[in-house]
C-alpha positions as semicolon CSV with decimal commas, in nm:
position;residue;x (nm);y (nm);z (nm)
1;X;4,555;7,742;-2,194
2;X;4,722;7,508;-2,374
3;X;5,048;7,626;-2,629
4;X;5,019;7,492;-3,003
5;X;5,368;7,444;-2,918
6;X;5,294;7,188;-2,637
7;X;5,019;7,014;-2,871
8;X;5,308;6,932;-3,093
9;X;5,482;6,845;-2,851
10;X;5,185;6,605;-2,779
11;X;5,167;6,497;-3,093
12;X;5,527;6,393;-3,115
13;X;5,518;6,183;-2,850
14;X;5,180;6,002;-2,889
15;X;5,155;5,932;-3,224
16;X;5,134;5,602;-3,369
17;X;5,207;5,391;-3,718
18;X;4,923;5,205;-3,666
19;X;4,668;5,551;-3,658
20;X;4,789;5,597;-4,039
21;X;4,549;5,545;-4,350
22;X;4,735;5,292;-4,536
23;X;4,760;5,590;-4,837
24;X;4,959;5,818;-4,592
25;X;5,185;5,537;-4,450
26;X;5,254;5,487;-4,846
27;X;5,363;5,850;-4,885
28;X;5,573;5,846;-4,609
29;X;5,806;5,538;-4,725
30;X;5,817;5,717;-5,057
31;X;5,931;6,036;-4,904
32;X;6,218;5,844;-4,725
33;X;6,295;5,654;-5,093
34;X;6,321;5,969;-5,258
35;X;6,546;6,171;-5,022
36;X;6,776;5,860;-4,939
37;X;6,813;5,831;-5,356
38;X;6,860;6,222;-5,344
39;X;7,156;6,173;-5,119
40;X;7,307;5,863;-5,226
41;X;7,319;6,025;-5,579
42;X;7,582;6,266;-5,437
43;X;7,768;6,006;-5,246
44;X;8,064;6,083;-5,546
45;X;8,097;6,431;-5,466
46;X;8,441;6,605;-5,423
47;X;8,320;6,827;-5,191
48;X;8,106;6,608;-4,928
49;X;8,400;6,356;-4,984
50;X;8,654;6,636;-4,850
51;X;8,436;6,737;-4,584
52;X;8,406;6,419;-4,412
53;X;8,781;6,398;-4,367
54;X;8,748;6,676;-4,196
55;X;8,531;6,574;-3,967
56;X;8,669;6,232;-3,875
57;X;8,982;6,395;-3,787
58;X;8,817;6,653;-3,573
59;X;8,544;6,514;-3,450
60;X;8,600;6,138;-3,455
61;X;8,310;5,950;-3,170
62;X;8,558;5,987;-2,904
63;X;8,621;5,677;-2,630
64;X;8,273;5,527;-2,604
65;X;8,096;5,749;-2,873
66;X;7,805;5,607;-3,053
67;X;7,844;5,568;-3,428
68;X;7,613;5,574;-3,719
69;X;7,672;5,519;-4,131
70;X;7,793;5,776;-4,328
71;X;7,603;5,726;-4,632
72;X;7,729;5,545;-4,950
73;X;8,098;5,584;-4,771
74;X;8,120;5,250;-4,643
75;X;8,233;5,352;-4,309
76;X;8,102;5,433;-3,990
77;X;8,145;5,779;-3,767
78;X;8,024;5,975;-3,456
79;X;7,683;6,051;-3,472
80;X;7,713;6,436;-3,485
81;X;7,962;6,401;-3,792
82;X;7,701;6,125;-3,936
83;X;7,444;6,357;-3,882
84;X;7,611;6,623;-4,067
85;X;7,743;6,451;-4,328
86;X;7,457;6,297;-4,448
87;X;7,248;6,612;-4,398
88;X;7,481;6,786;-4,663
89;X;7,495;6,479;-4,922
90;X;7,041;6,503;-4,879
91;X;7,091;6,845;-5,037
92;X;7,400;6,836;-5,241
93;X;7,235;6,746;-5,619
94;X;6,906;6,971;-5,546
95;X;6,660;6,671;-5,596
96;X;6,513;6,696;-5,292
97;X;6,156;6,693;-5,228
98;X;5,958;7,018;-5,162
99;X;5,679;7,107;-4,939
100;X;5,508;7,372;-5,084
101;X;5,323;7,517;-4,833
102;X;5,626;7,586;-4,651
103;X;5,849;7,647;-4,855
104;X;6,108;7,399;-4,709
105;X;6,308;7,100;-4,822
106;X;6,147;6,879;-4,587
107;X;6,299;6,542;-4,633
108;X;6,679;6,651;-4,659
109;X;6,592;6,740;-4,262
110;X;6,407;6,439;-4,157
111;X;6,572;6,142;-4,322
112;X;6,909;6,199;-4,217
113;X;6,797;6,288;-3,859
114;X;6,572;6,039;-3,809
115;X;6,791;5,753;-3,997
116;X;7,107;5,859;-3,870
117;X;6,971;5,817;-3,492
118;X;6,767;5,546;-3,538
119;X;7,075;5,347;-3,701
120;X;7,317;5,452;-3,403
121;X;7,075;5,348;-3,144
122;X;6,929;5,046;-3,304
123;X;6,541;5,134;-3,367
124;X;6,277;4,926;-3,559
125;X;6,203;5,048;-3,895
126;X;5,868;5,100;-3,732
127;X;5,990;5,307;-3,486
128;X;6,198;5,526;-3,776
129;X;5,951;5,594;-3,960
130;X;5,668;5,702;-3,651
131;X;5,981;5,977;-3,620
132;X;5,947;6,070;-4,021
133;X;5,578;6,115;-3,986
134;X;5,634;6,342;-3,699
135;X;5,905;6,492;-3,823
136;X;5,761;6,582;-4,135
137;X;5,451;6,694;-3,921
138;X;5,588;6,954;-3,683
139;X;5,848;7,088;-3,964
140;X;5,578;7,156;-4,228
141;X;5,311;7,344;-3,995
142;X;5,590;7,538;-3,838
143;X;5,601;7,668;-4,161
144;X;5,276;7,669;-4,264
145;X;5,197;7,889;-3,974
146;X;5,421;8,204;-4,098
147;X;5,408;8,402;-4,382
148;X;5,690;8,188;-4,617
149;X;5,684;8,458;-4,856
150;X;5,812;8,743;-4,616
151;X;6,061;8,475;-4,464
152;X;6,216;8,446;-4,822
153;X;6,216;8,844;-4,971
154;X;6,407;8,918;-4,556
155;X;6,697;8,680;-4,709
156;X;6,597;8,377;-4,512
157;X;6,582;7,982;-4,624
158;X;6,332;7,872;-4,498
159;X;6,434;7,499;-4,461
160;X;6,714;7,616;-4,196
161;X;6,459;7,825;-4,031
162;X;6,179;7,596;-3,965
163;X;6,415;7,245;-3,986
164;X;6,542;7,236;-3,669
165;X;6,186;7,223;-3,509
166;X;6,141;6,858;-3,744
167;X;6,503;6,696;-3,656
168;X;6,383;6,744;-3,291
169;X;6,061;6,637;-3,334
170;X;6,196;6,303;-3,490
171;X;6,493;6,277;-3,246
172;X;6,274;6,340;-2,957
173;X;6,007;6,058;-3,077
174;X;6,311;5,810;-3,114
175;X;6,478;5,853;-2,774
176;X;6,134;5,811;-2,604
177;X;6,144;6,157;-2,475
178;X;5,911;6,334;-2,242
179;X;5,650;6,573;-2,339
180;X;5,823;6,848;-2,141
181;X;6,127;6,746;-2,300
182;X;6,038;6,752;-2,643
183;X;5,856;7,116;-2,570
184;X;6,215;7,212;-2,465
185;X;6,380;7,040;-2,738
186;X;6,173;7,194;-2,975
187;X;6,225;7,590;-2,782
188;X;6,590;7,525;-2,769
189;X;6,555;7,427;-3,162
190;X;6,411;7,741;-3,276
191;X;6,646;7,945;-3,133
192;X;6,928;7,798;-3,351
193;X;6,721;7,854;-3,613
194;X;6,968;7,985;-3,960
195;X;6,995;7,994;-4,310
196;X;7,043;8,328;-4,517
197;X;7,013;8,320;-4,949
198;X;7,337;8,527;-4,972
199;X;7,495;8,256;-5,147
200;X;7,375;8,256;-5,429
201;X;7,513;8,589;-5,546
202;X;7,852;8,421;-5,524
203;X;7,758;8,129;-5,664
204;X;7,899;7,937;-5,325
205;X;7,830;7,555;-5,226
206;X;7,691;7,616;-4,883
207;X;7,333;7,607;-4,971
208;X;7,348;7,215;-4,840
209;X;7,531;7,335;-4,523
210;X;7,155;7,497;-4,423
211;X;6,953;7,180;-4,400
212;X;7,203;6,977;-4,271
213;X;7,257;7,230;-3,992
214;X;6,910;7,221;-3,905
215;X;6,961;6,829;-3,871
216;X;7,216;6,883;-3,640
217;X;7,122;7,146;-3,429
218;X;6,752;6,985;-3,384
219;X;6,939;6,673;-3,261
220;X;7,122;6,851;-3,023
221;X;6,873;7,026;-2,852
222;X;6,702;6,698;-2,776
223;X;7,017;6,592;-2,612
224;X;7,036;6,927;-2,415
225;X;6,694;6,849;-2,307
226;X;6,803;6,487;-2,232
227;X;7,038;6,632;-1,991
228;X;6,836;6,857;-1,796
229;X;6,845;7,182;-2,014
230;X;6,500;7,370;-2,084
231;X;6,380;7,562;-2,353
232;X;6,127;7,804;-2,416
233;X;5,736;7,759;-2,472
234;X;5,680;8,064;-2,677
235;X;6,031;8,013;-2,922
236;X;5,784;8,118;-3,207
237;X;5,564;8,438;-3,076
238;X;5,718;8,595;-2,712
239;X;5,651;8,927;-2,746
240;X;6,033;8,989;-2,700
241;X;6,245;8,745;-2,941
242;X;5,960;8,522;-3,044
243;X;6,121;8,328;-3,435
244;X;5,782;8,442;-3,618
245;X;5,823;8,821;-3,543
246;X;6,181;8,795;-3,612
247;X;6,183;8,623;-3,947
248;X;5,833;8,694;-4,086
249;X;5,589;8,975;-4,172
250;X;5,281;8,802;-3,998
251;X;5,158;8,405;-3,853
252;X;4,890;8,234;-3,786
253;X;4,968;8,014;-3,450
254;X;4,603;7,802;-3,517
255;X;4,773;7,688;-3,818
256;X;5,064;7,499;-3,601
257;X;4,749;7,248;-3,471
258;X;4,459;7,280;-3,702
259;X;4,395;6,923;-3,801
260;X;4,692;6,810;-3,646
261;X;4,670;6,454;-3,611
262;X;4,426;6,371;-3,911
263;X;4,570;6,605;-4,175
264;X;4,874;6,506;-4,260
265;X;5,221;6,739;-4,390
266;X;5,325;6,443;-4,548
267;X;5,060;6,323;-4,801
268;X;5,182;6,667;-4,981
269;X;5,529;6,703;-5,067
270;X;5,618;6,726;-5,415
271;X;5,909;6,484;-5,567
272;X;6,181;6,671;-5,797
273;X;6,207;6,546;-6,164
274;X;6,466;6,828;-6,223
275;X;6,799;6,831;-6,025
276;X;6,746;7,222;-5,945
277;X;6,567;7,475;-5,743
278;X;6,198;7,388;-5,791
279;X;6,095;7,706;-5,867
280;X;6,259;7,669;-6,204
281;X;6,042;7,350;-6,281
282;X;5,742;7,523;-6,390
283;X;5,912;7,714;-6,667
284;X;6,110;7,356;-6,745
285;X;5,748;7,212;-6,793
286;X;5,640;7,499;-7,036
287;X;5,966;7,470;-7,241
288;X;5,965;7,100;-7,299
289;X;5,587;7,100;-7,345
290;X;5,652;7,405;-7,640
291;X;5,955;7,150;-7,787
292;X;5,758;6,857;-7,775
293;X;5,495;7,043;-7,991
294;X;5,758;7,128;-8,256
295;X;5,908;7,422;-8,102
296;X;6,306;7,411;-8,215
297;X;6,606;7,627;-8,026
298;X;6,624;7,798;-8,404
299;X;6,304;7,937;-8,363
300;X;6,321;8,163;-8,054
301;X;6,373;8,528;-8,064
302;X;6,282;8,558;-7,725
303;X;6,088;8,451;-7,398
304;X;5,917;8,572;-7,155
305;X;5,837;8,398;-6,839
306;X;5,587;8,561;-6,628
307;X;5,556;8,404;-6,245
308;X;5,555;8,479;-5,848
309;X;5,695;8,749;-5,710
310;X;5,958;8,512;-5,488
311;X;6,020;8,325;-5,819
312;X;6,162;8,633;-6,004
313;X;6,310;8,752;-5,668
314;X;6,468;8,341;-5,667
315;X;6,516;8,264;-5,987
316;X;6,492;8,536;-6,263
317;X;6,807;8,780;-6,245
318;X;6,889;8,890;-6,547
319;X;7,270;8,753;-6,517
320;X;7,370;8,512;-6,698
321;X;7,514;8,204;-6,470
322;X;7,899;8,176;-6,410
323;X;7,891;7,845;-6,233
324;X;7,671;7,505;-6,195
325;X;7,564;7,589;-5,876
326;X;7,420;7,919;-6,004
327;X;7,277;7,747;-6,318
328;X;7,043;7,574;-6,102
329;X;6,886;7,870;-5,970
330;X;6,843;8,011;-6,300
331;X;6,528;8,008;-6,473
332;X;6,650;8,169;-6,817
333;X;6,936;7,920;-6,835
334;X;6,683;7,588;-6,673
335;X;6,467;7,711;-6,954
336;X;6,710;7,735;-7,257
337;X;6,871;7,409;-7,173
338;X;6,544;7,243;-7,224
339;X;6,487;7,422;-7,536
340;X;6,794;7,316;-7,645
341;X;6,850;6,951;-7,484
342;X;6,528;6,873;-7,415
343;X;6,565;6,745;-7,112
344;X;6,708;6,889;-6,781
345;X;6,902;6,624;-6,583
346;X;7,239;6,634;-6,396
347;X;7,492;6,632;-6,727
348;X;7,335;6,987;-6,809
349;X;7,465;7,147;-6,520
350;X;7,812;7,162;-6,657
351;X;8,075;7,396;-6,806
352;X;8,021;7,254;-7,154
353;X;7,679;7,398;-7,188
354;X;7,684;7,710;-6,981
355;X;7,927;7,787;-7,295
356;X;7,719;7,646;-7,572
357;X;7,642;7,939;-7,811
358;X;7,264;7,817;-7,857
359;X;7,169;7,824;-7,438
360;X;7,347;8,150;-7,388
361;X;7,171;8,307;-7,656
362;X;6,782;8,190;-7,535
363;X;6,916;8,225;-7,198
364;X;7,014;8,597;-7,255
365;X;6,680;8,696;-7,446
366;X;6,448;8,533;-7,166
367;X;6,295;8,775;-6,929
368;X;6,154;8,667;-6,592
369;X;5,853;8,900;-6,404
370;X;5,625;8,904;-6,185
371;X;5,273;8,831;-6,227
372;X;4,961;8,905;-6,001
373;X;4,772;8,556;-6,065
374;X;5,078;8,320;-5,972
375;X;5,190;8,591;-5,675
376;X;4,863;8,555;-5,531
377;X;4,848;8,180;-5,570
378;X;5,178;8,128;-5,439
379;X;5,292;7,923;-5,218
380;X;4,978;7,684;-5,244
381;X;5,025;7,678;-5,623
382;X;5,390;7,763;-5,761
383;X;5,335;7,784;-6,169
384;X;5,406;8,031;-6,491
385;X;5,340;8,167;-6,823
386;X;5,518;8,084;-7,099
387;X;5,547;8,344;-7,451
388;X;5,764;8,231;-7,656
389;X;5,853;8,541;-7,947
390;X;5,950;8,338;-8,284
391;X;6,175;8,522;-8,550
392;X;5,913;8,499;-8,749
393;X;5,715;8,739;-8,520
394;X;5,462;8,485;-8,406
395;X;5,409;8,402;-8,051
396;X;5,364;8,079;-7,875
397;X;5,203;8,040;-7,504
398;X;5,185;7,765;-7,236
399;X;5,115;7,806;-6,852
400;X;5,163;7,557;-6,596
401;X;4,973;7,625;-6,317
402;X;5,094;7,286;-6,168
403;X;5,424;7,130;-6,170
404;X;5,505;6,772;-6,281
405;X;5,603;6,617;-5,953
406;X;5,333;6,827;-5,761
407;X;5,069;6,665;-5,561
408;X;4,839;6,772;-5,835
409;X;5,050;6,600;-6,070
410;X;5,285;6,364;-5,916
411;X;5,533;6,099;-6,018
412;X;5,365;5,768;-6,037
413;X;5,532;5,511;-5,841
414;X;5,713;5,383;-6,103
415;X;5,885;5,712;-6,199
416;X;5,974;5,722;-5,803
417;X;6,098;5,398;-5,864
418;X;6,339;5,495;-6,142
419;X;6,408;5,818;-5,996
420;X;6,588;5,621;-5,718
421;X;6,722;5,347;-5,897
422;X;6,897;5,579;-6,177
423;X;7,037;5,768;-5,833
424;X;7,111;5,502;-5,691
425;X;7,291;5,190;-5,927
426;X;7,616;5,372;-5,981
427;X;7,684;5,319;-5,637
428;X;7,524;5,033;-5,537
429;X;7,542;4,867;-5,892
430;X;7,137;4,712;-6,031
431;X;7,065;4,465;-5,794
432;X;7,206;4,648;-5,512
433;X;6,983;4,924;-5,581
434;X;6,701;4,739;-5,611
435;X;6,727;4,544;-5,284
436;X;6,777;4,883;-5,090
437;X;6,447;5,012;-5,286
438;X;6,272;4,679;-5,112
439;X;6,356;4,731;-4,791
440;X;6,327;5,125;-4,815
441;X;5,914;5,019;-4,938
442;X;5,860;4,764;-4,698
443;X;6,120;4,985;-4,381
444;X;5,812;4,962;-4,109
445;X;5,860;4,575;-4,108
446;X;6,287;4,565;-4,076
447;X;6,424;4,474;-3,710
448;X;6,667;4,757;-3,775
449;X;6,851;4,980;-4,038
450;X;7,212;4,898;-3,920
451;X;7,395;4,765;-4,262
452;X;7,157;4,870;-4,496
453;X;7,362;5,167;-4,599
């Protein structure tokens, strides 16, 4: 009988553009706009900046080495340290999109692995984005097929866990490999599968370093199966170090195949309006709704936000944030800066207002806990309740049972649009941006991507 492991497999290397509905091809070139905007918005950061010296002097392409773009660097590298480089920059602001149903980042894997390869090898944008589809494919039912929630409560992220399966897919579609390769590519992936949430009780930066692993170490596998290497069948349920047993309470393995091939991962990934862990954007929504409707920072006594089980576990400790990178997986502090802003882009993530008297205060009097309607919902439908306690004793109350940005309720095209341009101009400049947004829309018809980035 045949594995759903080898149907992917399958899959991967029979697909075709041309099979798409002309909706789905549409998602998937706004998928790659949004995550290329998500990482060229952090092509200014200290920290990637720093990083990439490091890696040219270590691990410059050697005599002969292939090179790819490092993104919005001007400069080219080795393909691993391409690879990794722009893997961490696809992460670095949080903006990345979501896939609910797995619980994954999916983009920050698939664009940098499939762009980075197909610019160092010189593929047709057609040919880049068959890999996204598939990529996007075999990564989301990986993770559809195991219980996300267990994954996360064990101390797993679940993007490292399930990535690597989606950078091989797509690097095995755009080197052409064999079905018995890619089934080995993908076994060797999963068992470099990694990722664990204990940074975020330091407040460290290496949440980025998870996705952009899983880029790296899906790539390489498909060059270990290139030369000769074999990997296992049953990576995700042997009966002795199978990845589903290992990182999950329970699976479903019909869930790797059901519909595979007409139901597509990629017509249902959610786009970020917030630059922060998405399972703070619910509670965003509910504040800025309550403020629109004449609800003012002076008013609150206290909140209560009342969610899943894996948001409170996420997103509600009771601490009140000592760093940026901790603000944005706060839901008290996401919360009380859009009380108190009213809005929640990249300039609230700052010193300045994790010391402002008025966000500390709503921050401290918000309480996040669980709630059986949005634990038993979740991860299909990640929302909240709002109550809002007014000095004046009276209480105010909004749920979102679906984010803005969600397929339910997504970003028009025009918001994607401007989402990417905003990201985008202060490195490219207006008309820079908005030639790279063209050819991004329209990347199926390009002879290549080489100088685009």
């Amino acid at each position: 009988m045949e594995t759903p492991l080898r149907a992917l497999a399958r899959f991967v290397c029979g697909f075709r553009l041309e099979d798409l509905p002309e909706a789905t091809l549409a998602a998937a070139r706004y998928c790659v706009l949004d995550s290329l905007g998500s990482a060229l918005g952090a092509a200014d950061s200290r920290e990637v900046r720093s990083i990439t010296q490091e890696y040219l002097r270590w691990c410059g392409p050697g005599e002969n080495g292939m090179t790819a773009s490092v993104w919005g660097q001007n400069r080219r590298a080795g393909v691993m340290t391409a690879l990794m480089i722009n893997g961490l920059m696809s992460h670095e602001l949080e903006l990345d999109d979501v896939h609910t149903g797995s619980k994954s980042h999916v983009g920050a894997v698939i664009i940098p692995a499939a762009w980075t390869i197909a610019d160092a090898i010189g593929a047709t944008g057609k040919e880049f984005l068959e890999a996204v589809v598939v990529g996007y494919e075999v990564m989301g039912r990986v993770g559809l097929a195991m219980d996300v929630s267990s994954n996360r409560k064990r101390g797993w992220h679940t993007t490292g866990i399930i990535g690597t399966f989606g950078a091989a897919a797509a690097a095995a579609r755009l080197w052409k490999l064999t079905e018995d390769q890619t089934l080995s590519a993908l076994g060797m992936a999963g068992t470099q599968s990694s990722g664990l949430w204990a940074f975020l009780a330091e407040g460290a930066t290496c949440k980025k370093l998870h996705p952009a692993r899983a880029v790296t170490n899906g790539v390489e596998a498909c060059l270990l199966a290139k030369g000769g290497m074999t990997g296992p069948e049953h990576i995700l349920d042997a009966a002795d170090g199978g990845l589903y047993a290992a990182v999950s309470d329970s699976y479903d393995l019909t869930r790797l195949t059901a519909g595979l091939g007409k139901d597509f991962c990629i017509t249902k990934i959610d786009k970020k309006p917030y630059p922060c862990c998405r399972t703070t954007h619910h509670a965003i929504d509910a504040a800025l709704r309550l403020r629109e409707e004449g609800l003012t920072p002076q008013q609150i006594q206290s909140v209560l936000v009342e969610t899943y089980d894996v948001g409170v576990l996420q997103c509600g400790f009771e601490k009140y944030p000592e760093s940026p990178v901790e603000a944005k997986f706060s839901i008290p502090f996401t919360c009380a800066a859009a009380f108190v802003r009213g809005r929640v882009s990249r300039s609230e993530f700052c010193r300045e207002l994790l010391e402002d008297d008025q966000v500390s205060r709503i921050a401290r009097a918000t309480r996040v806990v669980a709630d059986p309607l949005f634990t038993q919902r979740y991860p299909k439908r990640w929302g909240s309740r709002m109550t809002v306690t007014l000095t004046d004793g009276t209480r105010r109350v909004c749920q979102i049972d679906d984010m803005s940005g969600s397929v339910a309720v997504p970003l028009s095209p025009r918001q994607e649009l401007d989402k990417f341009l905003g990201l985008v101009e202060p490195l490219l400049g207006p008309d820079g941006a908005r030639k790279l947004a063209g050819a991004v829309l329209g990347v199926d018809t390009l002879d290549n991507l080489s100088g685009l980035l």
